[in-house]
C-alpha positions in Angstrom: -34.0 64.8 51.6 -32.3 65.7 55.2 -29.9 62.5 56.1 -31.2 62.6 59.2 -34.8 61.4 58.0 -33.4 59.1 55.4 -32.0 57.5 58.5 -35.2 57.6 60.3 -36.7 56.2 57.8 -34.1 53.1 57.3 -34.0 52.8 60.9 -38.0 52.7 61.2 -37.9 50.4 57.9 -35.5 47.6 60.0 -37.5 47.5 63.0 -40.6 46.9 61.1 -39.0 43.9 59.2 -37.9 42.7 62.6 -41.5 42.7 63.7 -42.9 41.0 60.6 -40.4 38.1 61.0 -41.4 37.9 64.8 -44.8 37.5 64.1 -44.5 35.4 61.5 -42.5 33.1 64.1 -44.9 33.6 66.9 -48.1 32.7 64.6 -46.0 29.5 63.2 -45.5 28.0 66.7 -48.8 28.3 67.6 -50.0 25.8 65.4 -49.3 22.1 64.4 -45.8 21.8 63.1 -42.9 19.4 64.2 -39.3 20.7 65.3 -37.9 20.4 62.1 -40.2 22.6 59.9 -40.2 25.4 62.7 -36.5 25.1 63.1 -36.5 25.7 59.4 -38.9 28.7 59.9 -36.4 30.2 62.5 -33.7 30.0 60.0 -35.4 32.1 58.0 -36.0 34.0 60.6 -32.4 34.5 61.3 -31.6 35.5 57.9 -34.2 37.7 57.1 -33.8 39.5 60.4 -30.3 39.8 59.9 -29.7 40.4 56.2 -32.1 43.3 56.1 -30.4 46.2 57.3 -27.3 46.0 55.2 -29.4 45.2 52.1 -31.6 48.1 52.6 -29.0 50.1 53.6 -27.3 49.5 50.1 -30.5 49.6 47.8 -32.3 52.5 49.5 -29.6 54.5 51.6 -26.0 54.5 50.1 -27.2 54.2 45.9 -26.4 57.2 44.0 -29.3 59.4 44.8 -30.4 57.2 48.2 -31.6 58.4 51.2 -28.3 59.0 52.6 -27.1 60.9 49.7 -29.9 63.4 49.7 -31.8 61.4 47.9 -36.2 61.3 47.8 -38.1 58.5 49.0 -40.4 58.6 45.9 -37.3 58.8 43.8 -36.5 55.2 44.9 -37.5 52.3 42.5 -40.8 51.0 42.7 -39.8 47.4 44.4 -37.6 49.6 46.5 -40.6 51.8 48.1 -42.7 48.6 48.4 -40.6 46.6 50.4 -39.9 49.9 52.9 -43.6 50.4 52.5 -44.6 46.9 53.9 -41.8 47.1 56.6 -43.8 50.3 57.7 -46.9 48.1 58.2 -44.5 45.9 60.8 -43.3 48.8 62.6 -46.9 50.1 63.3 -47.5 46.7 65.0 -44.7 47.2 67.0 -45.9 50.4 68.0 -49.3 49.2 69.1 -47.6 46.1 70.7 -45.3 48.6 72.5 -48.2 50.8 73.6 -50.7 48.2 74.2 -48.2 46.5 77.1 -47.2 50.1 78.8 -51.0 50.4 79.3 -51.8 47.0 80.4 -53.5 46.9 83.7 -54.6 43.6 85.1 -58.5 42.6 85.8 -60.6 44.4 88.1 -60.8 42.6 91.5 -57.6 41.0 90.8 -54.6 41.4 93.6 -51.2 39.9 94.1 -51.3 39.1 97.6 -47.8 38.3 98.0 -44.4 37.4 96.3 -41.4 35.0 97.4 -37.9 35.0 95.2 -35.6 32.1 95.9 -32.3 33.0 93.8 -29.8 30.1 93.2 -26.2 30.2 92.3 -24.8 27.9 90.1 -21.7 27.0 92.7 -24.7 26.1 94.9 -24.3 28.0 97.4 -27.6 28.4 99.5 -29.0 29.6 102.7 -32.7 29.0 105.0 -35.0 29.6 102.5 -37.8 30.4 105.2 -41.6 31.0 104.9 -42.9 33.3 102.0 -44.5 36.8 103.6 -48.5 36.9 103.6 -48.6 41.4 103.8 -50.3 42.6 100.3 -47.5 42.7 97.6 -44.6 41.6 99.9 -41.4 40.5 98.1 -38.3 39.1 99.3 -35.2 37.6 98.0 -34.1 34.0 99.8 -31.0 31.5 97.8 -32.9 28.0 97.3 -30.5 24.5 97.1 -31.5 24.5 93.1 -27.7 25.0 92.3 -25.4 22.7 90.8 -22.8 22.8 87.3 -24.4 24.4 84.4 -25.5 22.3 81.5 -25.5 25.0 79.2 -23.7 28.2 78.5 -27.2 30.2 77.5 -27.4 29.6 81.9 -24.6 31.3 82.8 -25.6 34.3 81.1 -26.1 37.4 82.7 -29.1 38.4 84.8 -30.1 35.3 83.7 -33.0 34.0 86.2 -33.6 31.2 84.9 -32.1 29.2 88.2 -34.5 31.6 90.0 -38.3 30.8 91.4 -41.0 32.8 91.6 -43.9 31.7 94.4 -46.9 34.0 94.6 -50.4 34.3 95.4 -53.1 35.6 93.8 -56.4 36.6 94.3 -59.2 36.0 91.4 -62.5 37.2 92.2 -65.5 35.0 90.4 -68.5 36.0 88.8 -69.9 32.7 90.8 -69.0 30.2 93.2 -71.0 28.3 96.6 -74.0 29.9 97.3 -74.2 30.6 101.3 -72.0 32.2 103.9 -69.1 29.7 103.2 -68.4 31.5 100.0 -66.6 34.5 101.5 -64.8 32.6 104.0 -63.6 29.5 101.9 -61.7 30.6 99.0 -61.2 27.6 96.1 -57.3 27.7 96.4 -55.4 26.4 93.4 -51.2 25.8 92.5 -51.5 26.5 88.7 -47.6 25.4 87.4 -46.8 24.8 83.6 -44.2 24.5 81.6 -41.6 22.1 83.6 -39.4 21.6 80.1 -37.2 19.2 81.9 -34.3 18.9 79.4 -31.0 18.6 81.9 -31.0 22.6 83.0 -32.2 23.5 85.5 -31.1 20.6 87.2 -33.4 18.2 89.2 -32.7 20.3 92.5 -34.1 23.2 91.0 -37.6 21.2 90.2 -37.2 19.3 93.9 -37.0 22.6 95.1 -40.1 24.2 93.7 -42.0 20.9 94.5 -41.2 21.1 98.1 -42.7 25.2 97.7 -45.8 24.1 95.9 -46.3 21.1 99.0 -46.1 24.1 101.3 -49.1 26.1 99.9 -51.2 23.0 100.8 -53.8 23.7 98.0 -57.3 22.1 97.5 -55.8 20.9 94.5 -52.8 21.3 91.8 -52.9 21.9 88.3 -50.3 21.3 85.6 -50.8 23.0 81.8 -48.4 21.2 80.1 -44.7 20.6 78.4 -43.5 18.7 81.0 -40.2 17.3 79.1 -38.0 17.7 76.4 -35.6 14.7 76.8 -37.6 11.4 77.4 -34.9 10.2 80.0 -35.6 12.5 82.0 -39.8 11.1 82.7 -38.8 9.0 86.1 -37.8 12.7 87.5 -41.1 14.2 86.2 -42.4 10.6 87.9 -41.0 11.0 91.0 -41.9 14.9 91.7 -45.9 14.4 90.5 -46.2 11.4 92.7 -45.4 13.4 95.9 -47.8 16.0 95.0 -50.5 13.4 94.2 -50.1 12.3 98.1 -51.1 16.0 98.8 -54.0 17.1 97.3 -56.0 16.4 93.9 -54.5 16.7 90.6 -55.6 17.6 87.6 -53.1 17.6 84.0 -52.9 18.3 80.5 -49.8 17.9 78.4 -48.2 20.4 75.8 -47.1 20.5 72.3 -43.0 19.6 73.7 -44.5 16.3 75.1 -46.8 15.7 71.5 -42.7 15.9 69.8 -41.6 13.2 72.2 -43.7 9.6 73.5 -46.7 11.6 74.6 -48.7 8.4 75.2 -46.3 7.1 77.4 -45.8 10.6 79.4 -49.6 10.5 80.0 -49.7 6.8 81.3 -46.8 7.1 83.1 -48.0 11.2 85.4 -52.0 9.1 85.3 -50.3 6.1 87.3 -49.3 8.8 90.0 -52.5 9.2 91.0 -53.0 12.8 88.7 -55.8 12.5 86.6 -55.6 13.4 83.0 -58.4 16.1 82.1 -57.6 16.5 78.2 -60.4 16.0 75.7 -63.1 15.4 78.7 -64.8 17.6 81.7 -65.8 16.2 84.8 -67.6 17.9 87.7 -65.9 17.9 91.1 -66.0 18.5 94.7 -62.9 20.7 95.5 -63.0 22.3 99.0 -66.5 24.1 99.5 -67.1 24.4 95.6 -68.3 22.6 92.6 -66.3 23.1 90.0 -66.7 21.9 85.6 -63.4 20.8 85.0 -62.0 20.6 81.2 -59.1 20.3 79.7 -57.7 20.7 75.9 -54.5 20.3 74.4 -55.5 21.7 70.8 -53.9 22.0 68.4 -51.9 19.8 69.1 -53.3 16.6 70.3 -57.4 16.4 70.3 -59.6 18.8 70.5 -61.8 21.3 72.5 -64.4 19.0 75.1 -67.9 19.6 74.6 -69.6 21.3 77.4 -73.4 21.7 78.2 -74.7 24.8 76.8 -76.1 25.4 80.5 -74.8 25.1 84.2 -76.0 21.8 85.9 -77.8 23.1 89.4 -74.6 21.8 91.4 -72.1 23.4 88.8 -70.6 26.6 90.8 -67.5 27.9 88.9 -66.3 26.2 85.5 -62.5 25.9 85.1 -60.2 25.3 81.8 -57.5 23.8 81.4 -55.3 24.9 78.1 -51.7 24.7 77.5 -52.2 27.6 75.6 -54.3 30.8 75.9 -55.2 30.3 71.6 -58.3 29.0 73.0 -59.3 32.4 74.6 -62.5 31.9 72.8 -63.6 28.6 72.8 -63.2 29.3 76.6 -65.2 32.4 76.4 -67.8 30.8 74.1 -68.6 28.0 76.8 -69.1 30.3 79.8 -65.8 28.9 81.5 -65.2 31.3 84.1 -60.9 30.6 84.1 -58.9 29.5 82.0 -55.2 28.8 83.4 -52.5 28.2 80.5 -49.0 28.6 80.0 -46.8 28.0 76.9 -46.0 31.3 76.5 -43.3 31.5 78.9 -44.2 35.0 79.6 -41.9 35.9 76.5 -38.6 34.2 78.5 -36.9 37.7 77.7 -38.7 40.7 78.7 -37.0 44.5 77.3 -37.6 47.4 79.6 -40.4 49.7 77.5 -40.8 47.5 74.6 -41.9 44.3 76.5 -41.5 40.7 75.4 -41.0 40.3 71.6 -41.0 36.3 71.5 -44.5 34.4 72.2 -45.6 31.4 70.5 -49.2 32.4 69.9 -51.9 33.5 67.5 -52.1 36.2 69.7 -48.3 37.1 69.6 -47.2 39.0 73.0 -50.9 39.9 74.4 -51.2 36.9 76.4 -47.7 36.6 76.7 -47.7 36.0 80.7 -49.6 37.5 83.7 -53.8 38.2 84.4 -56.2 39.1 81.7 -59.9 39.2 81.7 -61.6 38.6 77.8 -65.4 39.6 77.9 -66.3 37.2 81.2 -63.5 35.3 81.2 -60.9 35.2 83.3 -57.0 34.1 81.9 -53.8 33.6 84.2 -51.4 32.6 81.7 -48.4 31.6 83.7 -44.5 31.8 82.9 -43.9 28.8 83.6 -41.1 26.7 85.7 -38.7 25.7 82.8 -37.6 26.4 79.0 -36.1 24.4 76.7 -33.6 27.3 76.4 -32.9 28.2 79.6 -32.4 31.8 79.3 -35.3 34.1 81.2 -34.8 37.9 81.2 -36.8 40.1 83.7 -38.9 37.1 83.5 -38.7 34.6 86.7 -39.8 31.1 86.5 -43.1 30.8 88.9 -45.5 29.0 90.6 -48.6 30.4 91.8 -51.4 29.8 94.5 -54.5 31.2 92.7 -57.4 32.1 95.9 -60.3 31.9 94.2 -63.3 34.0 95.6 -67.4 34.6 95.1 -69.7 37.4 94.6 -70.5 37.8 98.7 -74.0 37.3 99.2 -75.0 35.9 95.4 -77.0 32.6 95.1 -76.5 29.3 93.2 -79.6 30.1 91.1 -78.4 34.3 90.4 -75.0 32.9 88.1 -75.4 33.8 84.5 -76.1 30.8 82.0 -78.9 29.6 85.0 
């Protein structure tokens, strides 16, 4: 065999293997398992991911007769061609990953109408921050006061952004909403934030920071999807933040499977005495500017379950919303004729590679839902990046907060919505 195909092949053989150990991590962290069996998994992880390219470079490539040496696949031993076959299998889902992100295009209807970047060095060095643009897909780059001594060297990485804030607004049209001429001139406006992770880095400055920017967009109401903290000490900041928000405007919470590893019965009491009301396990029906709106929340499968909803639209219901730390529940959500679903856990993958994408996401879906706008049969998903990470590294992958403008159908009537 030409060398130069035995190396294709070895080289095709490694990247599938990579991809089977990825998923396999991505799939495990979906589901219910404490931090020491998945830290366990991920040191498998490690080892299998890095073992296999010498190993198969000795069994398969260098051996007398191996695929390096001029060697023929079939003339390999039998365990040999299995385990390169199998790796195969991983590389064509890396391929369809690969392909399936370059062609991703985001829900009809759907527009970013504008984008603000704060950057913040980690000397602290910071300038007027200033008012974010409001043209169609405007972006600038402003320093915030989030700076301050790193806590950990993963920070001081690189093109690291994870000191960096992302505020944006987007435009979600409905397939309902009001009936009556208010509908086109009212938009329900939302701040959808997830994933604080307050473990120590980012500092407190850098939350203080994106709480004053969320208090700006002066929403009809917020809502938080979950992992607020990863070091218990840290709850009076989370305390302290919520409570200025719940002075605002409505707010609505669920927590995540970081808080369900810490005192998650103390994290609820403590956000609920801020005024934010706790929407996990339960839906509730209410008045939010102009609109109606089903709110539920779940924090499966982690804590509880998925809320039961009725199978039809009361008369005054205009627009059901979910809340779900994660977007696993795609279709439960789709099931009960929830027209959103916001969600974060993801972390839009934290690293992002030019072509290939993000390769870490901790879902039964893997990297489809890793971060951004998606639309499953009638539903509508923003899965969001998130503020934090309990590894603060983000690559090509901004913490953000987002202003979601929610819009109606012009002209369409209470009694025209599907599920009437």
């Amino acid at each position: 065999m030409n060398t130069a195909i035995g190396l294709a092949i070895l080289m095709i053989s490694c990247i599938g293997n990579a991809e089977l150990w990825v998923i396999m991590v991505n799939r495990r962290h979906s589901l219910q398992y404490r931090h020491h069996t998945l830290r366990q998994i991920r040191k498998l992880h490690d080892i299998g991911l890095t073992a296999y390219p010498p190993l198969i470079l000795l069994i398969a490539g260098l051996r007398p007769g191996g695929l390096l040496r001029g060697g023929h696949f079939v003339d390999l031993p039998g365990t040999v061609q299995w385990l390169i076959g199998t790796t195969f299998l991983g590389f064509v889902s890396f391929v369809v990953c690969v392909v399936r992100y370059q062609l991703r295009r985001p829900p009809a209807g759907y527009r970013l109408l504008n984008s603000t970047i704060y950057s913040a060095t980690v000397d602290g060095a910071s300038a007027d921050v200033g008012t974010a643009p409001h043209s169609p897909h405007a972006t600038t780059d402003r320093r915030s006061t989030a700076g301050g001594p790193s806590t950990s060297r993963l920070s001081r990485l690189p093109f690291n952004q994870i000191r960096q804030l992302e505020v944006n607004t987007k435009q979600f049209p409905l397939r309902s909403g009001p009936a009556g001429e208010q509908t086109a001139a009212a938009p329900l406006r939302l701040v959808h934030f997830t994933d604080v992770h307050l473990v120590g880095c980012p500092e407190r400055a850098h939350y203080e920071f994106a709480t004053e920017r969320m208090l700006e967009l002066s929403p009809d109401a917020f809502l938080f999807t979950g992992d607020l903290l990863d070091d218990m000490r840290l709850l009076p900041t989370a305390v302290d933040l919520f409570a200025r928000m719940a002075t605002v405007a409505p707010c609505y919470f669920i927590l995540g499977n970081h808080d369900w590893h810490l005192e998650y019965r103390e994290i609820r009491h403590r956000i609920a005495d801020t005024g934010w009301i706790d929407v996990a396990d339960r839906t509730l029906v209410t008045k939010l500017g102009p609109w109606n709106v089903r709110l539920a929340g779940t924090e499966a499968p982690w804590m509880g379950g998925n809320p039961s909803v009725p199978d039809r639209r009361d008369a005054e219901e205009d627009v059901r919303l979910l809340l779900s730390h994660a977007p696993d529940q795609r279709n439960y959500a789709a099931d009960n004729d929830f027209d959103l679903m916001l969600c974060g856990h993801n972390h839009g993958g934290q690293v992002v590679l030019p072509v290939i994408g993000p390769i870490y996401s901790p879902s039964c879906y893997g990297v489809r839902y890793a971060g951004g706008a998606f639309r499953y049969r009638s539903l509508l998903m923003h899965v969001s990046r998130g503020l934090g990470a309990r590894d603060p590294l983000r690559w090509n992958c901004r913490p953000e907060v987002s202003l979601l403008e929610l819009s109606a159908p012009s002209g369409r009537q209470a009694d025209d919505r599907p599920g009437r």
